[in-house]
VOGU-3710 file (C-alpha; in Angstrom, 3 decimals, decimal comma):
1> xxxxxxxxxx> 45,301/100,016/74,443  46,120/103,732/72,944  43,612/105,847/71,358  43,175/105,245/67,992  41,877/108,141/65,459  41,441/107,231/61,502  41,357/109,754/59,356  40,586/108,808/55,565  43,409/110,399/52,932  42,426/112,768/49,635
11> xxxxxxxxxx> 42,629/111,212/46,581  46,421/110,816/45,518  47,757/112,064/48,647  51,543/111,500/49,472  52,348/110,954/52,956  55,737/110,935/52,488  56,300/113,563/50,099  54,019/116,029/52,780  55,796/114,725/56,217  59,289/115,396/55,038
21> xxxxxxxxxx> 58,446/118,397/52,506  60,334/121,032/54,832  62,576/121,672/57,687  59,347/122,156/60,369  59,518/118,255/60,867  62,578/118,670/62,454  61,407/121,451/64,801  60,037/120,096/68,156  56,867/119,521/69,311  57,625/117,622/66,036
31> xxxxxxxxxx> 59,481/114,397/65,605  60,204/111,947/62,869  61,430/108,560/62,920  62,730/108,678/59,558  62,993/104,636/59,378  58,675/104,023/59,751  58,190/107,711/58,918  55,605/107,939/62,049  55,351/111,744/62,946  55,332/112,756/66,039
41> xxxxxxxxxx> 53,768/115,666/67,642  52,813/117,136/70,846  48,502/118,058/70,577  46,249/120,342/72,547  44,228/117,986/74,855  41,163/118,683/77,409  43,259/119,281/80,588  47,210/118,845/79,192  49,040/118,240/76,040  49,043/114,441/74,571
51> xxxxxxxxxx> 51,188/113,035/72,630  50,313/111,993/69,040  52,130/109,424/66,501  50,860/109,946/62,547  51,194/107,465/60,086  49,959/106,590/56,887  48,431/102,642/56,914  47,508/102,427/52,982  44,244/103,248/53,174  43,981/105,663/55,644
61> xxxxxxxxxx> 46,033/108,635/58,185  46,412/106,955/61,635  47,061/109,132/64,905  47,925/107,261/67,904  47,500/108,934/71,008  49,077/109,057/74,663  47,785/108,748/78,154  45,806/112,088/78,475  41,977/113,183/77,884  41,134/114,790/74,171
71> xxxxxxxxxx> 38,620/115,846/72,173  38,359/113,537/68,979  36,816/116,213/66,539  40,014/118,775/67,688  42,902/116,194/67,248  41,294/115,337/63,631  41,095/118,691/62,471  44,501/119,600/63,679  45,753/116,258/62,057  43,785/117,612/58,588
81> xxxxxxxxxx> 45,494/120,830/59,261  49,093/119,620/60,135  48,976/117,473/56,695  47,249/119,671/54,585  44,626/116,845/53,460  41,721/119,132/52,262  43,945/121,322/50,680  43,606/121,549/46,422  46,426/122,146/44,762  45,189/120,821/41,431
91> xxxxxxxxxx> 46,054/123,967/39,991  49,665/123,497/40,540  49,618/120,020/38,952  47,895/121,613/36,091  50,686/123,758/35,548  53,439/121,741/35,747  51,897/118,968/33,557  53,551/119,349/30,520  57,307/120,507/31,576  59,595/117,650/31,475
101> xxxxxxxxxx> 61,194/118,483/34,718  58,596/119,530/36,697  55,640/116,800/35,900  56,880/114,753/38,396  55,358/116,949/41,165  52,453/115,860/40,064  52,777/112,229/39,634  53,661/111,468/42,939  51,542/113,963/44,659  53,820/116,362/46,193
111> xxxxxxxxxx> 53,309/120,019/46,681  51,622/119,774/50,204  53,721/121,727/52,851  53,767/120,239/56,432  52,547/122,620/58,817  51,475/123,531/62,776  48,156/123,231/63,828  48,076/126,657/64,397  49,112/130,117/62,401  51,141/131,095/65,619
121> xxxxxxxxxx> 52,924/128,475/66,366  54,359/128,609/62,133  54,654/132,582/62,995  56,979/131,814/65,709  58,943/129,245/63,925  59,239/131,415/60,987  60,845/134,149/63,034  63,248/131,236/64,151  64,527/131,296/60,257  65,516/134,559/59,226
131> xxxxxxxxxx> 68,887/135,692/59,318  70,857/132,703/60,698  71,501/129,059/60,549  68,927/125,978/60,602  70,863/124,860/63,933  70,293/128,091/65,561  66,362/127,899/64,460  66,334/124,224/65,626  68,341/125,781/68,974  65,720/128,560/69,521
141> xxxxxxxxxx> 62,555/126,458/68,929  63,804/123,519/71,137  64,569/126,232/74,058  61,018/127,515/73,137  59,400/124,218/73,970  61,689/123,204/76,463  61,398/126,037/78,863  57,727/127,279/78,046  56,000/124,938/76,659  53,378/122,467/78,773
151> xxxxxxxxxx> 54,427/119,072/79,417  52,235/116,008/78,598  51,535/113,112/80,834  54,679/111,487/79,332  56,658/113,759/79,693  57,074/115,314/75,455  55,670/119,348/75,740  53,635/121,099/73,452  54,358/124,257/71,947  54,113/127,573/73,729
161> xxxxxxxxxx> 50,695/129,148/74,262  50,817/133,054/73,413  49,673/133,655/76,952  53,256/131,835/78,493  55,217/133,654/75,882  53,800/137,096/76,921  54,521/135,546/80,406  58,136/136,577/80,073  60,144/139,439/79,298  62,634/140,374/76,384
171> xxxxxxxxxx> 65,687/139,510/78,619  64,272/135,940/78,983  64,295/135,037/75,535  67,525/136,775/75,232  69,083/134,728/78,019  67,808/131,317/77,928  66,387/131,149/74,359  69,491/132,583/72,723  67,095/134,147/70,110  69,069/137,341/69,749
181> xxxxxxxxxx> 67,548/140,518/68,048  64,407/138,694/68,298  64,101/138,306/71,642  62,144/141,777/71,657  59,846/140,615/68,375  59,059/137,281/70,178  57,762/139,649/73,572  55,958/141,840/71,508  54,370/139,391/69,091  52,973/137,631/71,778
191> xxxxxxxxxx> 51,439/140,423/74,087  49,757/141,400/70,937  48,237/137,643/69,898  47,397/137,345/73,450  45,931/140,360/73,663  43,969/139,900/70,707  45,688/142,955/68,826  46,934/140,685/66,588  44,982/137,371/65,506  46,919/134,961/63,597
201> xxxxxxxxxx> 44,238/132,061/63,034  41,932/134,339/61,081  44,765/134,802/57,977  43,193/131,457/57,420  39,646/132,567/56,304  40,556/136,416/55,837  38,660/138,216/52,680  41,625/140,315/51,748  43,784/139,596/48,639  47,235/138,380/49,171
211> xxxxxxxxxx> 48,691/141,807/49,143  46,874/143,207/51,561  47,535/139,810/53,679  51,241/140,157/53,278  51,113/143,936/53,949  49,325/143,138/57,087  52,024/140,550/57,976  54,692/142,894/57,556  53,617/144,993/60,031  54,673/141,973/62,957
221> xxxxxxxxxx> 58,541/143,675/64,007  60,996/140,628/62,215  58,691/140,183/59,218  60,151/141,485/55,836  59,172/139,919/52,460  61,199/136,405/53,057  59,465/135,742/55,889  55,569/136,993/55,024  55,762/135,235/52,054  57,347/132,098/54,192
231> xxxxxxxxxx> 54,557/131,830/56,034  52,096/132,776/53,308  53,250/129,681/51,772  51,775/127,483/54,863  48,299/129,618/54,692  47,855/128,301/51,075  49,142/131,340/49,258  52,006/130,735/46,815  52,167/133,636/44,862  55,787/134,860/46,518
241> xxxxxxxxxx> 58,680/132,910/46,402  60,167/133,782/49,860  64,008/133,939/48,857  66,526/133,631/50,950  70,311/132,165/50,619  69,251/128,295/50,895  66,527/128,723/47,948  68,596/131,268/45,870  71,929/129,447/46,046  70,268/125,704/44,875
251> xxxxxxxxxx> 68,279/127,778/41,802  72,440/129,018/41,111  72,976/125,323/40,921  70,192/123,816/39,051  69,609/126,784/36,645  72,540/129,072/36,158  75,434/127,014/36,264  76,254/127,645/39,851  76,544/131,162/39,179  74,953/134,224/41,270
261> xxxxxxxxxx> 72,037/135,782/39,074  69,989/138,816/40,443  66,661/137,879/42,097  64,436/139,168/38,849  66,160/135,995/37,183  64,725/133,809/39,192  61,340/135,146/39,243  61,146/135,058/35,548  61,920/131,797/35,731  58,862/130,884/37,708
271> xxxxxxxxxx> 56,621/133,608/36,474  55,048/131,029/33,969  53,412/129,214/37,315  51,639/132,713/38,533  50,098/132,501/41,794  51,400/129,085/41,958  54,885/129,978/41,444  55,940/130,091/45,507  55,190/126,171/45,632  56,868/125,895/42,025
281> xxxxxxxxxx> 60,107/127,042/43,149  59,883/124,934/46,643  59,208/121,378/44,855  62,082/122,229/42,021  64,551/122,853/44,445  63,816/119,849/46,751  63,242/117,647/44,413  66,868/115,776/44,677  65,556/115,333/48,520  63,619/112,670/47,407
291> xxxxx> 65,774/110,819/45,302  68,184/109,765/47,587  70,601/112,679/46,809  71,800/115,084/49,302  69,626/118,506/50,281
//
């Protein structure tokens, strides 16, 4: 039989509303079956990446594991991590309590925003979304795994390490990861995590306010306000809205009338939900995802 790991769920957690809250389910090592909703990812293990299958049983989070040795305590956490389970975003459903539109949020306990199990891995796949299409980020990250990343004993790989990404040069990712512009960003990013110049994980637990954070984020070549504030958004901080066309052009729709309205619009709009306001926006304009209409 498969390795079993139970992992007991947060007071009015929502599976679904966390699995499918963004586009990183759709980026490989993850997987969804949409059908069961069983997520599928590709985890660290002792000696070689395993593969993993989350789902939610009722009562608890269930990760079924592949052939492969693995250390119990690791998968957990990363599991905790990838679902967000000890995250408390009570604040938010204090704030949107009492708006018509927006208590919902709270009664069905969305506001949780899938993530990696590591900082680097969403710093890479953030990259992957600035300036072009969702199939060209889907393109890059699946050439990222494909060609870089480890396989597992059956056969699914994991996401690149920083040390394999430093492995190769700028014409590599230019060549056979079609990544463009970035293809320098991507070399240098990863020298520097690998060397240690630059180290990701600790924006978890870092002292410094989110300015300074997303100042220090900026710095990474490829990282303007969209995409610190992106990826701010999956360390816990919500205080920017990370625009770009998708978010501005849906707010056009839901709250102008389909017309174009300058950004300051828009952030009066959410100014009301303060340093909650980046995970306001993102549950307002998904919100038709989970009634059946189209995204």
């Amino acid at each position: 039989m498969s390795p079993v790991i139970h992992i007991r769920k947060p007071a009015g957690f929502s599976y679904r509303h966390t699995v499918t809250s963004h586009g990183w389910v759709d980026l490989a090592p993850f997987g969804l079956d949409r059908e069961k909703l069983r997520l599928r990812y590709v985890f660290s293990g002792l000696h070689m990446p395993i593969e993993g299958t989350i789902s939610d049983t009722g009562k608890s989070i269930r990760v079924e594991l592949g052939a492969g040795e693995f250390n119990k305590e690791a998968i957990t956490r990363a599991t905790r991590h990838i679902l967000r389970l000890d995250d408390d975003i009570d604040g938010l459903y204090a704030k949107v309590a009492g708006i018509e539109n927006m208590k919902w949020i709270g009664e069905v306990g969305a506001g949780r925003m899938l993530r990696s199990p590591t900082v680097f891995e969403d710093l890479v796949k953030t990259l992957c979304t600035t300036n072009c299409s969702w199939g060209l980020t889907r393109n890059m990250v699946n050439n990222l795994v494909g060609k870089l990343g480890e396989p597992s004993a059956g056969g699914r790989r994991a996401f690149p390490t920083p040390e394999a990404m430093a492995a190769v040069g700028e014409d590599f990712y230019r060549s056979e990861i079609k990544a463009g512009y970035r293809s320098a960003y991507f070399f240098e990013m990863a020298k520097a995590v690998h060397s240690g110049e630059i180290d990701p994980e600790s924006w978890l637990s870092t002292e410094l306010s989110t300015a300074e954070l997303k100042k220090e984020i900026k710095q990474i070549k490829g990282f303007g306000d969209y995409a610190s504030e992106n990826l701010l958004k999956l360390l816990g901080r919500y205080d920017g809205l990370a625009l770009d066309s998708w978010l501005r052009a849906k707010f056009y729709e839901r709250h102008n009338k389909s017309k174009v309205c300058p950004d300051k619009k828009i952030e009066r709009h959410y100014k009301t939900f303060g340093e909650w306001r980046g995970l306001a926006i993102w549950c307002d304009m998904t919100e038709s995802w989970f009634k059946g209409e189209e995204a």
